[in-house]
C-alpha positions in Angstrom: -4.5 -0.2 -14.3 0.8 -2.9 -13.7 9.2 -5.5 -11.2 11.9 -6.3 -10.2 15.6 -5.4 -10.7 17.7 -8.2 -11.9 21.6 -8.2 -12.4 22.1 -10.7 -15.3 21.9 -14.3 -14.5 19.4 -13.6 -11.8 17.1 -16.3 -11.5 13.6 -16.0 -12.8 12.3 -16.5 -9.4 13.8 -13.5 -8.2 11.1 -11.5 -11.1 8.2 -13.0 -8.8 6.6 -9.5 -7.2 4.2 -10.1 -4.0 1.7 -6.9 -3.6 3.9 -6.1 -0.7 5.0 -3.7 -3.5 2.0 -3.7 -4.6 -0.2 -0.1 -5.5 -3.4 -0.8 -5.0 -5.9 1.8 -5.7 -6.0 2.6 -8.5 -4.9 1.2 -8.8 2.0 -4.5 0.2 2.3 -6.2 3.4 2.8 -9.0 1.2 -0.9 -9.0 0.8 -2.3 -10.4 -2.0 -5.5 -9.8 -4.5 -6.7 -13.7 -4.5 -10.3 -14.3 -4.8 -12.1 -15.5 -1.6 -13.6 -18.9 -3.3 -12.3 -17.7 -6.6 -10.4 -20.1 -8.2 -6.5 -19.4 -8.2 -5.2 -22.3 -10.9 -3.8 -21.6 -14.3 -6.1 -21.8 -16.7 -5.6 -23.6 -19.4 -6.7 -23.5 -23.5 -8.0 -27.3 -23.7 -10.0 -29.6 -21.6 -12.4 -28.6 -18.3 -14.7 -30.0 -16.7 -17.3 -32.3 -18.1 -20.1 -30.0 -17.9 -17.8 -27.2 -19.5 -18.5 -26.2 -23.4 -15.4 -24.3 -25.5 -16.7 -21.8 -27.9 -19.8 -19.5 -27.4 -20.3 -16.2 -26.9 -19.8 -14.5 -23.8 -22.0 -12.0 -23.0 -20.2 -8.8 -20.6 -21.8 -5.5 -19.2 -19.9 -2.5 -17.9 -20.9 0.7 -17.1 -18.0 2.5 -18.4 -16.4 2.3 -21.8 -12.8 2.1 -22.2 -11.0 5.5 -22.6 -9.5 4.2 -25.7 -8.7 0.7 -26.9 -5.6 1.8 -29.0 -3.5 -0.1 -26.4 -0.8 3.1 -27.0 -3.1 5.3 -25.3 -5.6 4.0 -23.0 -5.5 3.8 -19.9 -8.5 2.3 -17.5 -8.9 -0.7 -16.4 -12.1 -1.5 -18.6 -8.7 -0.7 -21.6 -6.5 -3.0 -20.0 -9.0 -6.3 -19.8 -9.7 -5.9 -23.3 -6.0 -5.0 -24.9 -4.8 -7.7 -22.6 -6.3 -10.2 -24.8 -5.3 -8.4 -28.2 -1.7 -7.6 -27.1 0.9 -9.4 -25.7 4.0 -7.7 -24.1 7.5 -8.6 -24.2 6.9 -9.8 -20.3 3.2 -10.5 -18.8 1.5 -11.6 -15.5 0.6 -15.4 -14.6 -2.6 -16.2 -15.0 -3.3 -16.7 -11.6 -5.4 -15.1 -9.1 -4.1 -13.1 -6.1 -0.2 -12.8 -5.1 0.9 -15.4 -7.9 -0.9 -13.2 -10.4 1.8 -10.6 -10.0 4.6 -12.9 -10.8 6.1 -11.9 -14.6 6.9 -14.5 -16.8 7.9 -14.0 -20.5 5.4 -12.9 -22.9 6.4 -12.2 -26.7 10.2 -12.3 -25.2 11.6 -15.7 -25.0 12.8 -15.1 -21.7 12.9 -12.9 -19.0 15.0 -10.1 -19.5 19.2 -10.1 -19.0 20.2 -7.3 -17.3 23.9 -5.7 -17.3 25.6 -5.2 -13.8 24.7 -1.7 -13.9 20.9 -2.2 -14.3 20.9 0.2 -17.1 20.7 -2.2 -20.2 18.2 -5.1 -20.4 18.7 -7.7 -23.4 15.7 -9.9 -24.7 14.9 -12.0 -27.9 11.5 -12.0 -29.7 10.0 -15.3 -29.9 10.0 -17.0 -33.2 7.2 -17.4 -35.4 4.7 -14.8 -33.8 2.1 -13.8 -36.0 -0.3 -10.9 -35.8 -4.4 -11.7 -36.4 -3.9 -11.3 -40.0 -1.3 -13.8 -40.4 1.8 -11.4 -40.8 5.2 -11.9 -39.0 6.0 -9.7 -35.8 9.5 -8.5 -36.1 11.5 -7.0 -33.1 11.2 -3.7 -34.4 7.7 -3.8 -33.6 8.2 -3.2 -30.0 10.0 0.0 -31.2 7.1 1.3 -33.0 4.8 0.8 -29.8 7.1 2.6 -27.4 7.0 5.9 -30.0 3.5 5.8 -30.4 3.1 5.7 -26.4 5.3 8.4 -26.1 4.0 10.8 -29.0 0.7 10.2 -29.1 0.8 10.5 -25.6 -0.1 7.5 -23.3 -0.9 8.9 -20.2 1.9 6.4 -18.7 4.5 7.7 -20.7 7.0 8.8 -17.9 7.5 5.3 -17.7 9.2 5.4 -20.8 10.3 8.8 -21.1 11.8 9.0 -17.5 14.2 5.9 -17.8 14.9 4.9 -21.9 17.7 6.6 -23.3 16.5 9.0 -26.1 12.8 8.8 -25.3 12.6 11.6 -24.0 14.0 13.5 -26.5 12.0 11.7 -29.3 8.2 12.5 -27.5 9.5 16.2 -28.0 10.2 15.8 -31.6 14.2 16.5 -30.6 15.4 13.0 -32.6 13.9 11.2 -35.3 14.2 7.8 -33.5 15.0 6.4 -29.8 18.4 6.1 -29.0 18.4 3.8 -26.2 16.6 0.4 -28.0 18.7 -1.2 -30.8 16.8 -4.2 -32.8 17.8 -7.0 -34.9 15.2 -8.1 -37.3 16.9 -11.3 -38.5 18.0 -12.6 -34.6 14.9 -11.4 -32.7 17.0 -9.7 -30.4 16.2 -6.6 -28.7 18.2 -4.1 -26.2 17.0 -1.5 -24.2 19.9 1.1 -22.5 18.2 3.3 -20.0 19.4 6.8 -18.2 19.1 5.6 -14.5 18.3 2.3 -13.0 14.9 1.4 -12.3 13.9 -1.4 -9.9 10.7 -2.0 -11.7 11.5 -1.4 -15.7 11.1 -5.1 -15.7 7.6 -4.6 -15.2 7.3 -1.6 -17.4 8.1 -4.6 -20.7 4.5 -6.0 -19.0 3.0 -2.6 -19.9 0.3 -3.7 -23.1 1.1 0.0 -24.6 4.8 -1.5 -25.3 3.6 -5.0 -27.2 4.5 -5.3 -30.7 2.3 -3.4 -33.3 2.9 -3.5 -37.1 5.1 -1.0 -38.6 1.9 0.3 -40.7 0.3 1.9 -37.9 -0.5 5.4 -38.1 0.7 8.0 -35.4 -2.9 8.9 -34.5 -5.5 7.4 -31.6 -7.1 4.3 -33.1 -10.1 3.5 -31.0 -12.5 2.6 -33.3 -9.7 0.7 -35.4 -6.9 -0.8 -33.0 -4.0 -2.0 -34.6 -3.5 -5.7 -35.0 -2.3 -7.6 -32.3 -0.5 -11.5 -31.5 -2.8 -12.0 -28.7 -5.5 -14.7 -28.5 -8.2 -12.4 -29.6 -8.3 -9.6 -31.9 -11.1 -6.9 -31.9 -13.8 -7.3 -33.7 -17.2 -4.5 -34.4 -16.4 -1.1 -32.3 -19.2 1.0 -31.7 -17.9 3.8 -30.0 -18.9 4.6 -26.4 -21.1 1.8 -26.9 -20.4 -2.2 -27.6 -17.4 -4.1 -28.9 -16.6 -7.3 -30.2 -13.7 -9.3 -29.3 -13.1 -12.6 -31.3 -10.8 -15.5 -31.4 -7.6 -14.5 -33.0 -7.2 -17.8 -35.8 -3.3 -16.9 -36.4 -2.6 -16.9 -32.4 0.6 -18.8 -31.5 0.5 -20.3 -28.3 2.7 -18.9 -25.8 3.3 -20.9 -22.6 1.3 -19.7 -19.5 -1.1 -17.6 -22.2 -4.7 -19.5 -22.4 -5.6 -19.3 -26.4 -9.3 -18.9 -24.7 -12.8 -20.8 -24.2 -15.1 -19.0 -25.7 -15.6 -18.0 -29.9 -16.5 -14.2 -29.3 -16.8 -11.9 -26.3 -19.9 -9.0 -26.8 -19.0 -6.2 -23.8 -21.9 -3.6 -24.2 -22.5 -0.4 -21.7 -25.1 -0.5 -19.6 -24.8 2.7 -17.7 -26.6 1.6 -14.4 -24.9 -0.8 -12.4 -27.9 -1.6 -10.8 -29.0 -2.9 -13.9 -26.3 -4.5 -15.0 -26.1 -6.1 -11.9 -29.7 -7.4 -12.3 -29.0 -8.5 -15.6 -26.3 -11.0 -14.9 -28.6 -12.4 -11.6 -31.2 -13.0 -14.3 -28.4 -14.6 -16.2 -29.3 -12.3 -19.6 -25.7 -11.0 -19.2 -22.8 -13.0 -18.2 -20.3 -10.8 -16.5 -20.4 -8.0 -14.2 -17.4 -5.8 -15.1 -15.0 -5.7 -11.7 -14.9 -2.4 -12.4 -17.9 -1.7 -11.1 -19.7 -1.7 -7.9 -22.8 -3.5 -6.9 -24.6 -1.7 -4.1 -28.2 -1.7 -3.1 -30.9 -4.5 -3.0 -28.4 -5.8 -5.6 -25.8 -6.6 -3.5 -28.2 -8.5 -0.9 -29.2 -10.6 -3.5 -25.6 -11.6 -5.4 -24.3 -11.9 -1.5 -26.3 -15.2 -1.3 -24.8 -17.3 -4.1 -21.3 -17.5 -3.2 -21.1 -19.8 -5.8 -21.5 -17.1 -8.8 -20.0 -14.0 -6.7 -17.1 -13.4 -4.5 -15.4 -10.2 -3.0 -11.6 -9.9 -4.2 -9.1 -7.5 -2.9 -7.5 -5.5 -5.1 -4.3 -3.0 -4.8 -6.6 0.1 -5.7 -7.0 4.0 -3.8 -10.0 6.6 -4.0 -9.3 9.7 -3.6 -10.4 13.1 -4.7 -7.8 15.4 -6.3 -7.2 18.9 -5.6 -5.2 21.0 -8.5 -2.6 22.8 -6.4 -1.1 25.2 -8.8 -5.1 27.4 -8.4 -7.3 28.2 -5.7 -8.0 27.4 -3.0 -6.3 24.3 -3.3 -2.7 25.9 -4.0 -3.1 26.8 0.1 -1.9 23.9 2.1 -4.7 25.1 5.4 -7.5 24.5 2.7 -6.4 21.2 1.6 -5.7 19.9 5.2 -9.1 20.9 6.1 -10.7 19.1 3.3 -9.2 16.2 4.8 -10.3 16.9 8.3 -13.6 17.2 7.2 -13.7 14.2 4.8 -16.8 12.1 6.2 -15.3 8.9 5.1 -17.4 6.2 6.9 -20.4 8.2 4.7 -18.4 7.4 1.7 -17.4 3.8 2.2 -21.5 3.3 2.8 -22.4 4.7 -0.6 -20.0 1.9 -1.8 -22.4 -1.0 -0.4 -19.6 -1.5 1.8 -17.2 -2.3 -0.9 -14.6 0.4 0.3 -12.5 0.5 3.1 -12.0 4.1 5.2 -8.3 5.4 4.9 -6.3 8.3 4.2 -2.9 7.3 3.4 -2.1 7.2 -0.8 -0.5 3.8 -0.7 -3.0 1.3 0.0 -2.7 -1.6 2.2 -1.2 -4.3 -0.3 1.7 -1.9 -0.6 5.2 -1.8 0.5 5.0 1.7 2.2 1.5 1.7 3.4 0.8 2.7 7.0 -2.5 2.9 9.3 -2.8 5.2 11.9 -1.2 8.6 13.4 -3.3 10.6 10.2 -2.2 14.4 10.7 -5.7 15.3 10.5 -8.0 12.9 12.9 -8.1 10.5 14.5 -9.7 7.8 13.6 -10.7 7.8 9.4 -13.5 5.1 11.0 -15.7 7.6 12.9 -17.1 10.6 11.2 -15.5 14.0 12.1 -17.0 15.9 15.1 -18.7 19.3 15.0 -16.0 20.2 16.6 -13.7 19.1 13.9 -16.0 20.5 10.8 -15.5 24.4 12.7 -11.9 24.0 12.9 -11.8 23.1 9.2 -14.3 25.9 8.6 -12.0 28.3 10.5 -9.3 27.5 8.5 -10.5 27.9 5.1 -11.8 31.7 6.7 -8.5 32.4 8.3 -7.1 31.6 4.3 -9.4 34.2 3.1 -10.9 31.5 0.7 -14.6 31.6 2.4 -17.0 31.3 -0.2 -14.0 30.5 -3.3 -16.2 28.9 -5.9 -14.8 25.1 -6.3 -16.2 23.0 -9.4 -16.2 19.3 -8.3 -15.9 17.3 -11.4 -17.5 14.0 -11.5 -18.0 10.9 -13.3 -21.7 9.9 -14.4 -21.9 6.3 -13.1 -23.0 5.9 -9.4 -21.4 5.4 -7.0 -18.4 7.7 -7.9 -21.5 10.5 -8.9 -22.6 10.0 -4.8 -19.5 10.1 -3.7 -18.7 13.4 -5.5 -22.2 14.7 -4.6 -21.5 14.0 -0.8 -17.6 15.5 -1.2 -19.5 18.8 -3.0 -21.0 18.5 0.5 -18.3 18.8 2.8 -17.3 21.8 0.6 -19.7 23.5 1.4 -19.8 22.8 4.8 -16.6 24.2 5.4 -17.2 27.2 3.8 -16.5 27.2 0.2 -18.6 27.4 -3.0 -18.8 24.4 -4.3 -20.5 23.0 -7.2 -21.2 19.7 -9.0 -19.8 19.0 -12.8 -20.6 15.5 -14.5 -19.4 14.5 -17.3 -19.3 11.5 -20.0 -17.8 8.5 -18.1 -15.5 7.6 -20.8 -14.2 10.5 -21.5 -13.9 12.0 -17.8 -10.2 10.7 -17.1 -8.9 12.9 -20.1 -10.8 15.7 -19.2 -9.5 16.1 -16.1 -6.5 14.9 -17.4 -6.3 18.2 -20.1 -4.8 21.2 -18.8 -7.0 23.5 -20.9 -10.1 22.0 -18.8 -8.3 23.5 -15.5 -9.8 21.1 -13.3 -10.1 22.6 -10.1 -11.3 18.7 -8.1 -13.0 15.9 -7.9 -13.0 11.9 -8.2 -10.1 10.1 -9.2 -8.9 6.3 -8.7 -5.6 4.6 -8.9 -5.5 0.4 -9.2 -2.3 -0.8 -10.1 -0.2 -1.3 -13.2 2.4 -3.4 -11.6 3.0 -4.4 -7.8 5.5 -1.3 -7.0 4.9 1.9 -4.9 6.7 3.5 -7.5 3.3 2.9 -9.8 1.2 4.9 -7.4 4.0 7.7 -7.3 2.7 8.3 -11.0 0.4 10.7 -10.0 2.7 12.7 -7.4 5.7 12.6 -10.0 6.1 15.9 -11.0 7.9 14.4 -14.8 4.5 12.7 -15.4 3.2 16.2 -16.0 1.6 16.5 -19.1 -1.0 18.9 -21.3 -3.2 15.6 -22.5 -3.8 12.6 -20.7 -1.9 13.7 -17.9 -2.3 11.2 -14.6 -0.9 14.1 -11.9 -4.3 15.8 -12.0 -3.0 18.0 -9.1 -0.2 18.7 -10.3 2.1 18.1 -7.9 5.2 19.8 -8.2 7.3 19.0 -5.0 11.1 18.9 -4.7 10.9 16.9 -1.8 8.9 14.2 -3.3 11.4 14.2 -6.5 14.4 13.9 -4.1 12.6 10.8 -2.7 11.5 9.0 -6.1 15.2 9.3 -7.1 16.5 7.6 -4.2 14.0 4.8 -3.6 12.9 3.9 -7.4 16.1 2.4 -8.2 15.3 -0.2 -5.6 15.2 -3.9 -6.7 11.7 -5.5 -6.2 13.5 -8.2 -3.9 14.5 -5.6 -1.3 11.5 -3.7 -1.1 10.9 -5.0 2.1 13.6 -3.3 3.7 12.8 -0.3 1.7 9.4 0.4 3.1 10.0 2.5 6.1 11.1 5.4 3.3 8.6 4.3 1.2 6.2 4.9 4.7 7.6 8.0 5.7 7.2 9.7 2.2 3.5 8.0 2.2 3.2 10.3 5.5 4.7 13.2 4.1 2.4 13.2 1.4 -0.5 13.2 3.8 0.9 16.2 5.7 0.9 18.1 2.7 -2.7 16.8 1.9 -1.4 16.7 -1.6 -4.8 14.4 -2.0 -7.9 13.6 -0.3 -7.6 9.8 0.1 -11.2 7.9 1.1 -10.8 4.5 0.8 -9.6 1.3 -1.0 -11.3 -0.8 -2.7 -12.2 -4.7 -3.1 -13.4 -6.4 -6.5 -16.2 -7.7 -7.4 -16.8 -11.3 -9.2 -19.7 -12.1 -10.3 -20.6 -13.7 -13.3 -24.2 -16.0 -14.8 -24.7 -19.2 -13.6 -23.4 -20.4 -17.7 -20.0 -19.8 -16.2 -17.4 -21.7 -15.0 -16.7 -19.5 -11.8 -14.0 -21.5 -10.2 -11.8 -21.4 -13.7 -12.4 -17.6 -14.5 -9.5 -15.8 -13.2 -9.6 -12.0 -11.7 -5.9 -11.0 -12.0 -4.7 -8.4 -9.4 -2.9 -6.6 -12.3 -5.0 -7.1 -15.6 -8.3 -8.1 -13.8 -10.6 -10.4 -15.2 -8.5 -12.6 -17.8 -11.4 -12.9 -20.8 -9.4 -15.6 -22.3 -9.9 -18.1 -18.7 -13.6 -17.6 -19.0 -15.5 -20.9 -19.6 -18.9 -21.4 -20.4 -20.8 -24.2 -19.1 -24.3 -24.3 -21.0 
């Protein structure tokens, strides 16, 4: 659910990051994630329109609870639009709707970052006079404390941290008793960062909410019931787990520039686990919010299609796929994976969306530097069903592996329609000769099942929209040092050297010559889909839909932190 390289004395303009380097599923041709009617200005913590009201309550549904909200281990984007209001980063995103919403501007820093010649040390100062919701002073070595609870607790981002800091590594495996590579001063503010290799993005990695300042009480356990205290706008409120919480206006909130302090008193986000529902509810205006999480398909989608003034259709950088573990069978044979993808019906699949997703088979969506259309390895045309023809070949392949009839468990999420399209990929399974059968399980708990290498999860669903506008992001999941036993985002564990050889070479890139750098970005995009490391299916647009008590123009989707809680204005 997040850029740029800057030799010091860069200006800030050269941080501005279009979606041209942008991941998008899960999570760039310079597109962008703006809202078709939506409104793209800067919100702003005072005045409106004259029919608007600050305060209230704002009333959101979602069919999926957040993973966690510690913001030092979740990691979904229902996590991210809540933490995003509770924690505030060294560096942030504009609040701005599409390719201005990826722009990074300072957050708790006072600046953006100075960065040595060498890229490898990055130099910021704390804003004074922070305060946390209870009214206590943030210190620079509260940064500190959220990058070693990220990396020990583990974060499922961690890599991020681990890969490039100097000492982190070495501190998530309980080698050192501290991180070597970030130095604080308490009394100054100041704060520096020395890092192993260069990285093109780090900047964007200081936007990350699981490295914002958290006091230097916290516990080194998961908090989700209990988040730590954060200098954001809001600060949590009631938590019932799996269920409903609270998010109320933080009274000890300094204003940061380009940070709204908020509209409305209290935000209630409770799980309704039927979109269709939920959907219903905010047409009948009993809810407020649809959570662009979800998906509105159906009769539902007829209906909220008519009122463009309450819904619109926003692109987002985001990928569906289906993962395939390669280190087991049958998906550690290369012939079994490519004829998964052969015999992927993803037309079928992009229907079961209500249209919301878009056929393709490449990993890098199109708002990505390094995303390509056409010349598949497989079919084709990812537009057109696959022939009879096609589904035998596929069929022969998995036979002429010796894998016919290999029992496959196809693990799945609860909510539709990630359940149909999970049912229709246990299909295709079967249909090309293998033993498949479906597992679902909790939604909110199903990205760290798969995600725990005790489960051995063999397959299934899995989603990628991104962190920050960087192919790099999506490369998360193909990174072999992203490997983990808990929370681990590689799901297939992909372990390739050629991929590794690649991510050396093109993730030092600066952000401002990504352009250039998207042919290698491309051809290791095409190389991926040779290997059918994945089963790519389609990417995804947003939803945003809200009740007709809200200001729709003013509420602001953000391509990396999507819809911004504290922009959200009631008008009754």
């Amino acid at each position: 659910m997040r850029l740029k390289y800057l030799v010091a004395g860069a200006a800030a303009a050269a941080l501005t990051v279009s979606l041209a380097a942008c991941g998008g599923g899960s999570n760039g041709s310079n597109g962008s994630t703006g809202g078709n009617g939506g409104g793209g200005g800067n919100a702003t913590s005072t005045g409106g329109s004259s029919n608007d009201k600050p305060g209230g309550t704002l009333k959101l549904e979602g069919s999926v609870f957040p993973d966690s909200l510690d913001p030092d281990f979740g990691y979904t984007t229902q996590a991210q639009e809540a933490d995003t209001m509770v924690y505030i980063p060294l560096l942030t995103y504009a609040e701005q709707q599409g390719t201005a919403g990826t722009q990074l501007i300072p957050g708790a820093a006072e600046s953006l970052p100075q960065v040595s010649s060498d890229g490898l040390t990055y130099t910021l100062t704390l804003r004074k006079g922070l305060k946390f919701s209870d009214g206590s002073p943030v210190v620079a070595s509260d940064f500190t404390l959220a990058v070693e609870r990220s990396v020990r607790l583990p974060w499922g981002g961690a890599s991020f941290l681990t890969g490039y800091i100097k000492g982190a590594a070495d501190y998530a495996d309980k080698k050192a008793s501290s991180i070597s590579g970030i130095t604080t001063d308490n009394s100054t503010g100041k704060i520096t960062i020395q890092l192993t290799q260069k990285y093109g993005a780090f900047p964007n990695v200081l936007a990350f909410v699981q490295t914002a300042p958290i006091p230097a009480n916290t516990p080194f356990k998961v908090l989700s019931n209990t988040p730590p205290l954060g200098d954001g706008p809001y600060k949590f409120g009631k938590i019932v787990a799996n269920q409903s919480y609270v998010l109320q206006k933080n009274p000890n909130y300094v204003q940061i520039p380009g940070i709204s302090a908020g509209y409305v008193d209290e935000i209630d986000m409770t799980v309704q686990s039927n979109p269709d529902t939920e959907a219903q509810d905010v047409i009948n205006n009993t809810a407020d919010v649809f959570d662009p999480a979800d998906t509105i398909t159906g009769s539902a989608l007829a209906t909220v299609q008519q009122d463009t003034s309450r819904y619109a259709k926003i692109p987002s950088a985001t990928t569906y796929y289906f993962f395939m573990d390669v280190t087991q069978k049958p998906f550690n044979n290369q012939d079994v994976r490519e004829a998964v993808n052969m015999a992927l019906d993803r037309p079928a699949l992009s229907k079961l969306s209500g249209g919301s997703l878009t056929p393709g088979a490449f990993f890098l969506p199109p708002t990505i530097a390094g995303h390509t259309d056409g010349g598949y390895p497989w079919q084709s045309n990812v537009n057109a069903s696959p022939s009879a023809a096609t589904i035998a070949k596929a069929k022969n392949m998995v036979k002429a592996a010796g894998l016919a009839n290999y029992p496959v468990t196809v693990w799945s999420q609860t909510k539709q329609p990630r359940q149909n399209y999970d049912t229709e990929y246990t299909r295709v399974l079967n249909e090309i000769g293998l033993k498949a059968t479906l597992k679902v399980v909790a939604d909110a708990t199903y990205f760290q099942q798969i995600g725990n290498a005790n489960n051995h999860a063999q397959t299934g669903f899995a989603d990628w929209s991104q962190d920050f506008p960087n192919p790099s992001d999506f490369y998360l999941l193909l990174d072999a040092r992203s490997i983990q036993p808990v929370n681990n985002e590689n799901f297939g564990n992909v372990n390739d050297a050629h991929i590794q050889q690649q991510l050396k070479a093109l993730e030092p890139i600066p952000a401002t010559q990504l352009s250039s750098a998207a042919p290698k970005w491309q051809a290791l995009d095409k190389y991926v889909a040779q290997k059918a490391y994945v089963a790519v299916f389609g990417y995804e647009t947003l939803p945003k839909f809200f009740s007709d008590r809200v200001d729709f123009n003013k509420a602001i989707v953000n391509p990396v932190d999507y819809l911004l809680f504290n922009t959200v204005e009631l008008t009754q």
